[in-house]
Phi, psi and omega in degrees: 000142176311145154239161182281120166226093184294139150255127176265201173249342167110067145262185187276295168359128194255309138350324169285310193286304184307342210259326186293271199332296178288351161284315174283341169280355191286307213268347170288331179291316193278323174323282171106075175206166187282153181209172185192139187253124172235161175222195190259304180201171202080304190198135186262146035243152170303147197288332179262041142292272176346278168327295178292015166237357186242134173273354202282174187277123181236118172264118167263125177283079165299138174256064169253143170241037149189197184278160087209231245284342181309318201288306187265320185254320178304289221291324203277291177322320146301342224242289198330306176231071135315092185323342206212177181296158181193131188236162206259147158276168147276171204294191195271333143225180031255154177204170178275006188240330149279343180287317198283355186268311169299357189271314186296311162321304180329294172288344177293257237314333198109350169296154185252130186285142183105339170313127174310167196204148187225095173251133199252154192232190167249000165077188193223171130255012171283089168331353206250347176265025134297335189288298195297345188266334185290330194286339182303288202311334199283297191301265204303026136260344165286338173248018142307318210066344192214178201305148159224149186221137158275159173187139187257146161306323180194179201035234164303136148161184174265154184284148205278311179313315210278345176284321190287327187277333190277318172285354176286335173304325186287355211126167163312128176285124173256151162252135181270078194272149199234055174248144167276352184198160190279188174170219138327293170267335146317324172292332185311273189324342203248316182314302222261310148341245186343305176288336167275014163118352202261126182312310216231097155245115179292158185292201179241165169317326195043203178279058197281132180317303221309305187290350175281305191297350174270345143265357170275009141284311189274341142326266174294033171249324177321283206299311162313313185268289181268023166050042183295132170267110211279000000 
């Protein structure tokens, strides 16, 4: 069997790293294949250490929830010099499977479903990861029921005051926050939500199964499309 090599982005938060880890070991369990958890920076091991020590046949998951420069330039630049074959998915969003998981958050936190709702990503400079944060708010206002507006920590997007102040016209405000781990920009977000104003900041995604099953889905969507010998 092909084995799984997921990537993350990599904090010091060590907490943040465990959550990379039991998710690719969740989705390795459902799989029944060998995994290894990798990152980009920060803390090893790195995916192209990972890749480069191995001949075996591999599919790598970025555990990203949209596009820019990892996903199309770091990540790819590993897979490229990989010992052995090795084909990359695409990241794990947006999808309709982190909207029903921020959804779940939402309500542990105390949000009311149909409640303005603000989802902050940590952002990009990548044009191309706008597309992909409008399509996050599109899934999660369908199960949400109510208004979603974005906002980013850096780089393109609006700024978490100026969202908060606009969705705040609807009712009390929730925040969505649209990270898989905690860190560095989970703290941004749980700060900067709270001085602007917002009743509810939801936790990050976590090692939630839904999200182990999305990537044992972009595994066998790997497989299926670039005919990898499983």
């Amino acid at each position: 069997m092909s084995r799984l090599v997921t990537v993350a982005h990599g904090t010091r938060v060590v907490a943040g790293n465990r959550i990379a880890a039991s998710l690719t070991a969740q989705a390795a369990e459902l799989l029944g294949v060998e995994a290894t958890t990798s990152y980009v920076e920060l803390c090893e091991p790195l995916v192209a250490d990972v890749l480069a020590s191995s001949v075996a046949p591999t599919v790598v998951v970025p555990l990203l929830l949209s596009t820019g420069f990892h996903v199309k330039v770091d990540i790819p630049a590993a897979v490229r010099g990989s010992r052995g074959p090795a084909a990359l998915t695409r990241p794990l969003g947006p999808d309709p499977v982190l909207a029903a998981v921020q959804r779940a958050r939402l309500v542990e936190a105390g949000a009311k479903p149909g409640q303005p709702v603000v989802l902050v990503a940590a952002g990009s400079n990548d044009p191309d990861a706008v597309p992909d944060l409008v399509a996050a708010a599109r899934y999660l206002a369908r199960v949400w029921g109510g208004p979603v507006l974005t906002a980013t920590v850096s780089g393109a997007g609006r700024s978490i005051e100026s969202a908060v102040a606009e969705a705040s016209l609807y009712g009390d405000v929730a925040v969505s926050t649209y990270l898989l781990s905690p860190g560095f920009f989970s703290r941004k977000v749980a700060t900067l939500a709270t001085e602007a104003g917002a009743a509810v900041v939801a936790d990050v995604l976590g090692a939630d199964a839904a999200i182990a099953g999305l990537i044992a889905d972009r595994y066998r969507e790997a497989l299926a499309a670039l005919s990898i010998a499983a």
